[in-house]
Wavefront OBJ file of the C-alpha trace (Angstrom):
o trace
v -26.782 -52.090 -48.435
v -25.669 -49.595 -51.490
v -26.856 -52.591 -53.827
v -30.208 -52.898 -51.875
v -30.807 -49.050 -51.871
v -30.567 -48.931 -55.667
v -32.373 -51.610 -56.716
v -35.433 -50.747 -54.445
v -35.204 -47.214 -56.415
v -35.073 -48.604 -59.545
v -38.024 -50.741 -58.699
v -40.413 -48.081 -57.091
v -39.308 -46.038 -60.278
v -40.552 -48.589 -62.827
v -43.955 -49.189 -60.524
v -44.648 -45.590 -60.818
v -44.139 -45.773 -64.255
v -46.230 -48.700 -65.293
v -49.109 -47.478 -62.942
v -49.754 -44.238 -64.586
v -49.201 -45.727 -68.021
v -52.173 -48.567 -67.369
v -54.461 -45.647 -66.359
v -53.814 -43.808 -68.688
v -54.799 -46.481 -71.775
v -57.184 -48.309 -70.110
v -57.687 -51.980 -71.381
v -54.106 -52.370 -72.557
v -52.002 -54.637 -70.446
v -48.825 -52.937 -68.734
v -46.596 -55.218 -70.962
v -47.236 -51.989 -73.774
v -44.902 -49.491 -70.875
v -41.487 -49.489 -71.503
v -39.096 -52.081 -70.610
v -35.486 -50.670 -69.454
v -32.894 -53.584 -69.259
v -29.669 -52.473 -67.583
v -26.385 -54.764 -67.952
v -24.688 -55.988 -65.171
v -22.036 -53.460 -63.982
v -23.584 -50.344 -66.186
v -22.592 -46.943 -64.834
v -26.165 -45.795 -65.894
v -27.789 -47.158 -63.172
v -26.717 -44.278 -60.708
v -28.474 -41.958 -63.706
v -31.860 -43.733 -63.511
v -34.474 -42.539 -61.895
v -38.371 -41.366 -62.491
v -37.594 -38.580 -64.292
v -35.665 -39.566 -67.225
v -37.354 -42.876 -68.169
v -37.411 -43.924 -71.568
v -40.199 -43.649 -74.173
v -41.295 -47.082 -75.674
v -44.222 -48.756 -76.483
v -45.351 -52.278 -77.648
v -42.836 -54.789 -77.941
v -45.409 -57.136 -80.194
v -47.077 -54.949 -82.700
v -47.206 -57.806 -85.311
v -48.509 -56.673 -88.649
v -49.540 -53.250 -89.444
v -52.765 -54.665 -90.767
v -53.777 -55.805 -86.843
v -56.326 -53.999 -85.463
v -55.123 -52.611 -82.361
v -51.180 -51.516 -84.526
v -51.791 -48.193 -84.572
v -52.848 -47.088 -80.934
v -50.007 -49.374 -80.212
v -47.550 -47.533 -81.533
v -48.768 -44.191 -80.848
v -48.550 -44.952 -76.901
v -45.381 -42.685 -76.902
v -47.558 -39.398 -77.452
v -49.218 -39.678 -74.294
v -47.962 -37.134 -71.822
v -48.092 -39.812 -68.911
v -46.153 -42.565 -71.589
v -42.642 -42.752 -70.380
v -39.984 -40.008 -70.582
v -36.767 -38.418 -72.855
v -33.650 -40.382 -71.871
v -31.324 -38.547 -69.846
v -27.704 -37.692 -71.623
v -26.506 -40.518 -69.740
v -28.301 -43.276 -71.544
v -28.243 -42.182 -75.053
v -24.691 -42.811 -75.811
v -24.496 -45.995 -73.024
v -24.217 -49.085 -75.085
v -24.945 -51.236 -71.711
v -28.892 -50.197 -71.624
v -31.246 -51.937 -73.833
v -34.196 -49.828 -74.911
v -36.934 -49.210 -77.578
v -36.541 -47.023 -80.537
v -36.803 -43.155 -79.685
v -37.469 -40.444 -82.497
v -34.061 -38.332 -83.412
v -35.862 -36.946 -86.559
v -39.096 -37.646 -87.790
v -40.227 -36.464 -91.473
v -41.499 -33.304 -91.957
v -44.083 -32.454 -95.656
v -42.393 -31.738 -98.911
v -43.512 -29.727 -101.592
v -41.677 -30.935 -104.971
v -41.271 -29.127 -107.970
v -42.000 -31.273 -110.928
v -40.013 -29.214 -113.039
v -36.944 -29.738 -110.634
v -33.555 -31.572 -112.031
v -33.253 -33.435 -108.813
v -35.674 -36.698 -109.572
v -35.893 -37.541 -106.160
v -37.523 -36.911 -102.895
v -36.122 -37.998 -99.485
v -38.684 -38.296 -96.591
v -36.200 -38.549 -93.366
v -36.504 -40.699 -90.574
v -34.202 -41.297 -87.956
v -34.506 -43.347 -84.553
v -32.146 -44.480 -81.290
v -32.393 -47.879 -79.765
v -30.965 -50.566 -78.398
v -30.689 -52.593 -80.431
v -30.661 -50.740 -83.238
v -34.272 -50.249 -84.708
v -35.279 -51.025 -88.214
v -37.842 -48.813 -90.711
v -41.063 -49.573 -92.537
v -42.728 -46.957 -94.335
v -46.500 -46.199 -94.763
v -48.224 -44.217 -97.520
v -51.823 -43.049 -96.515
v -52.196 -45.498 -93.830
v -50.607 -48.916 -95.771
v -47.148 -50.447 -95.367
v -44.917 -49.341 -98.512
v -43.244 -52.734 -99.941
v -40.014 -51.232 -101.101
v -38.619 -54.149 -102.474
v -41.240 -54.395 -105.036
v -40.468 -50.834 -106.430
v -37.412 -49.838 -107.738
v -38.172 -46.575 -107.329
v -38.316 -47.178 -103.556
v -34.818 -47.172 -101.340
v -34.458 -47.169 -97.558
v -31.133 -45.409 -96.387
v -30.634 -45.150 -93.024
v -34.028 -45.047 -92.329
v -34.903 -42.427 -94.631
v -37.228 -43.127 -97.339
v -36.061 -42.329 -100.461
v -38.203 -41.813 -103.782
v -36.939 -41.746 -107.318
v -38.656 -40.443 -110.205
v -41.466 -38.947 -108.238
v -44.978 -39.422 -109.805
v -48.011 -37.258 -108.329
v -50.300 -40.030 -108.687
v -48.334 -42.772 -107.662
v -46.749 -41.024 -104.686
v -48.539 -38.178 -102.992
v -50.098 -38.632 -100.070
v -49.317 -39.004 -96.241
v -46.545 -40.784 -94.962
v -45.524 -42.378 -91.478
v -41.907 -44.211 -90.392
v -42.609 -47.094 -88.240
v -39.342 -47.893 -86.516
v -39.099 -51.443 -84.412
v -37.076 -53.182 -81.908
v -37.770 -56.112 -79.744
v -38.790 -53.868 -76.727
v -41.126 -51.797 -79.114
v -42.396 -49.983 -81.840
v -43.273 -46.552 -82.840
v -44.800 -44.493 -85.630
v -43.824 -41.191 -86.152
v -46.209 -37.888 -87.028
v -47.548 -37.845 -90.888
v -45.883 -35.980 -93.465
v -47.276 -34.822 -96.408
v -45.872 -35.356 -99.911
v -47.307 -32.638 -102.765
v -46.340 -32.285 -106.346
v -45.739 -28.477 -106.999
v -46.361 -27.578 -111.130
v -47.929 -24.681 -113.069
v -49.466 -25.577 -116.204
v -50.403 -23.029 -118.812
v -53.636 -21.321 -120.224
v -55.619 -22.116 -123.002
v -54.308 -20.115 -126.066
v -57.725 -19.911 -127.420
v -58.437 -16.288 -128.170
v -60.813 -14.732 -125.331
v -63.601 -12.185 -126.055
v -63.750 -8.758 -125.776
v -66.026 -7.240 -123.244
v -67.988 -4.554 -124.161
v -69.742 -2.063 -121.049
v -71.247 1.006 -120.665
v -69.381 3.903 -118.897
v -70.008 4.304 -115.353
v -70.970 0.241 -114.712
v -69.337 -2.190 -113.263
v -67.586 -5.484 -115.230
v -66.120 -8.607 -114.537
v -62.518 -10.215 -116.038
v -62.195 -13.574 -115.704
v -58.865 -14.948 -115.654
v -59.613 -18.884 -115.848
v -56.296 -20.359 -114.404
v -54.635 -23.106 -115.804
v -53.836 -26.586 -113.332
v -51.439 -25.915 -110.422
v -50.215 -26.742 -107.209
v -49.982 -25.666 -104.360
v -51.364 -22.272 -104.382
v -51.096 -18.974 -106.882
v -50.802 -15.605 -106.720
v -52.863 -13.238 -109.119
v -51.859 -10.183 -110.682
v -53.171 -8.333 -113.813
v -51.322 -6.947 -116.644
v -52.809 -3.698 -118.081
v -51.768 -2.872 -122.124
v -48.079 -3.411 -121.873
v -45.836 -5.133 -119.001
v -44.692 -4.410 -116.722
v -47.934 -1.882 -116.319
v -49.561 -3.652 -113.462
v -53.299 -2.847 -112.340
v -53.459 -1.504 -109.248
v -56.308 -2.156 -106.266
v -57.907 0.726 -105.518
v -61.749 1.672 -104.502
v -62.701 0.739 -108.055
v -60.224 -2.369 -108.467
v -60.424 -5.456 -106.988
v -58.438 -8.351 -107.649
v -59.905 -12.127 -106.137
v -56.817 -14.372 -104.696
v -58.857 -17.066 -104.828
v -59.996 -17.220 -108.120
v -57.812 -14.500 -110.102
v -60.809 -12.555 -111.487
v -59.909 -8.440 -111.670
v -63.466 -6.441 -110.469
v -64.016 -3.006 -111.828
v -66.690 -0.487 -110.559
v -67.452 2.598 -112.369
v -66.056 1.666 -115.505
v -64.168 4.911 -116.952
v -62.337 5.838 -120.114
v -59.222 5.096 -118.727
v -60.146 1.777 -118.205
v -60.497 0.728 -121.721
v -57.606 -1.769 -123.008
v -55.858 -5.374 -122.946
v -55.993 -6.839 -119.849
v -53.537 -9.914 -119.467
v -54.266 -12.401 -116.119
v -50.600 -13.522 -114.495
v -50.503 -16.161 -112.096
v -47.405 -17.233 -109.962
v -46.911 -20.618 -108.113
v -45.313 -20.059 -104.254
v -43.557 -22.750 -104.406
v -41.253 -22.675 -107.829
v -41.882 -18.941 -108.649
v -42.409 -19.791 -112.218
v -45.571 -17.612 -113.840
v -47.211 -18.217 -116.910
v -49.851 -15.410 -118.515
v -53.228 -15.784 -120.096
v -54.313 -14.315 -123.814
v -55.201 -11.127 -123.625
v -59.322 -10.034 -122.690
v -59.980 -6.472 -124.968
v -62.098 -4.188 -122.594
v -64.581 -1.714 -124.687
v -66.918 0.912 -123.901
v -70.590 1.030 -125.500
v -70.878 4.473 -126.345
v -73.996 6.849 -125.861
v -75.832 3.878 -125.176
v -75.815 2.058 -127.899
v -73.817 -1.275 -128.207
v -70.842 -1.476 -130.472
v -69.268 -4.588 -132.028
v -65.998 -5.446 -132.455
v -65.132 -6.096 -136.119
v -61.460 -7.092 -135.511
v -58.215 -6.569 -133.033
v -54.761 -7.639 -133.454
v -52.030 -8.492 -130.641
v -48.602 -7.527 -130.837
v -46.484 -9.492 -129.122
v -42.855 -9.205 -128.067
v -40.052 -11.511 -126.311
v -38.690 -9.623 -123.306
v -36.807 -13.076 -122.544
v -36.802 -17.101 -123.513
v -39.855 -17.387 -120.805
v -41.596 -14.318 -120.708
v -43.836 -12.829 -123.566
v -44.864 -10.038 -121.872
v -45.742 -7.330 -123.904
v -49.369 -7.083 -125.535
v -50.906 -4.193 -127.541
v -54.333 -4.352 -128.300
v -55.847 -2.331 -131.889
v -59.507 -3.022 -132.077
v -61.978 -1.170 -134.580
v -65.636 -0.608 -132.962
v -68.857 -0.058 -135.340
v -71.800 1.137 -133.716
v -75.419 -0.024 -134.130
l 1 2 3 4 5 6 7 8 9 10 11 12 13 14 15 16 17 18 19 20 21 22 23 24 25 26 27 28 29 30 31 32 33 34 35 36 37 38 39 40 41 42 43 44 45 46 47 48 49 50 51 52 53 54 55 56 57 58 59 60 61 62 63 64 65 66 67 68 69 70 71 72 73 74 75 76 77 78 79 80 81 82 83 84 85 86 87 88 89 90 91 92 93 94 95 96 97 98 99 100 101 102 103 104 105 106 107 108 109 110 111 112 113 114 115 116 117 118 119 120 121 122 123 124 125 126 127 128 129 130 131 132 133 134 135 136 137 138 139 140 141 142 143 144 145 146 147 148 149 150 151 152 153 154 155 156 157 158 159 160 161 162 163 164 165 166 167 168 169 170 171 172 173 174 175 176 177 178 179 180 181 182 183 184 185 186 187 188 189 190 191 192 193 194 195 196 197 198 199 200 201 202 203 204 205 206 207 208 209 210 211 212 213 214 215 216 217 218 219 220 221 222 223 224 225 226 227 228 229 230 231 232 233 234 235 236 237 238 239 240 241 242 243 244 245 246 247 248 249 250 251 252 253 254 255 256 257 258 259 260 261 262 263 264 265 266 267 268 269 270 271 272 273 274 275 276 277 278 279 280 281 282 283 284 285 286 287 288 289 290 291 292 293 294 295 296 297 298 299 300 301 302 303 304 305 306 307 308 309 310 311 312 313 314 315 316 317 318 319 320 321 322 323 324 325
């Protein structure tokens, strides 16, 4: 009678399960629900019930070049797709299931300056049997055994000598069993660098007292994102935003209004990358005043430069001689 009780349970539980999961993606057969097989004489069967069934999808995705792959093995997403095991089944060597996520990759950001030369992109499923890993880079199975630079280790994908053109992009870990397949989130790979400016000398910029002006700081390559700041005559004598100042974040330029006096100097553009923290600084742009009027050239400037450290040459003093006409 015990027997009987159980297996009708276990029956009305799977029903349940593959009758919400067919209307939920129409036109797919109820083969793509989750198939539970539970040994004879497993002490998991007490433990099943609708509420902790397992998460699986298609047990026959074929190639990742089929058509129908993808919604396949994104089944699991659905909110009506099959359940978390229970604590009981995850360590229960007696119940056959499909592969369930235990860690799915998450984006990188790598330095290209860094002394590791790798990247690892982790992936890590449960199954029964155990699962195996492909890899896909923007939406194409990785062949790993025709790179060298490619290794699998557990699951994990791991990348040596990381190139930004051969190797950024999204990635996806497509873990299999015979009762299914699925394909985890997309993780994005970027390179993170900072090059440097031009060293070409920049202009001066000559205004009239009282107007506004325009510094353009012209950043060199990067990625991901910089910060800008502006040096003013000699490090570290940063320019400050105030009702007259205005420094852009997204493309570096400093804004003055009202040009005064005061203003008149170097002006040095420093950029910092959020990622590695390394900065880099542009030549310096002279700032002049046209006085009573009248335009002024500038016959000649020099820079004096000094080595605060092996990275940073920071400090910038600008002599320029102005002839009116």
């Amino acid at each position: 009678m015990m027997w009987l009780s159980w297996k009708l349970f276990l029956f009305l539980s799977l029903t349940g399960c593959l009758s919400e999961y067919s209307e939920a993606v129409p036109g797919l057969p109820t083969s793509y629900a989750a198939i539970l097989r539970i040994k004879s004489g497993s002490s998991s069967l007490a433990s099943f019930n609708s509420k902790n069934r397992p998460r699986l999808s298609s047990p026959s995705l074929g190639s990742v070049s089929s058509p129908g792959w993808r919604g396949a093995a994104q089944h699991y997403y659905s909110p009506t797709n099959l359940y978390h095991f229970s604590e009981a089944f995850k360590h229960d060597e007696s119940v056959d299931y499909g592969p369930v996520f235990v860690q799915e990759p998450d984006d990188v950001i790598f330095p290209t300056d860094s002394e590791e030369k790798k990247v690892s992109l982790n992936c890590q499923a449960r199954g029964n049997p155990a699962p195996t890993y492909r890899w896909l880079r923007n939406g194409t199975e990785i062949n790993i055994e025709s790179d060298y630079r490619y290794s699998l280790i557990e699951g994990s994908l791991i990348i040596s000598n990381p190139s930004e053109m051969k190797d950024s992009g999204q990635y996806q870990c497509l873990t299999t069993n015979m009762f299914g397949s699925i394909l985890s989130r997309e993780a994005i790979l970027q390179f993170a660098y900072l090059g440097n400016f031009s060293g070409r000398t920049r202009s001066a910029v000559s205004v009239r007292e009282g107007q506004g002006v325009v510094l353009m700081c012209s950043p060199p390559l990067h990625s991901p994102e910089i910060i800008y700041s502006w040096v003013f005559n000699e490090f570290p004598s940063f320019v400050a935003e105030d009702s007259r100042r205005f420094i852009s974040q997204e493309t570096g330029n400093l804004y003055i209004s009202k040009v005064q006096t005061s203003d008149v100097g170097s002006y040095i553009c420093l950029v910092k990358n959020t990622v590695t923290n390394a900065r880099v600084l542009s030549p310096p742009t002279p700032l002049t005043l046209r006085n009573d009027g009248k335009e002024g050239i500038i016959l000649g400037y020099g820079i004096e430069q000094k080595m605060l450290s092996q990275k940073y040459w920071v400090t910038v003093k600008l002599f320029y001689k102005l002839q009116l006409i």
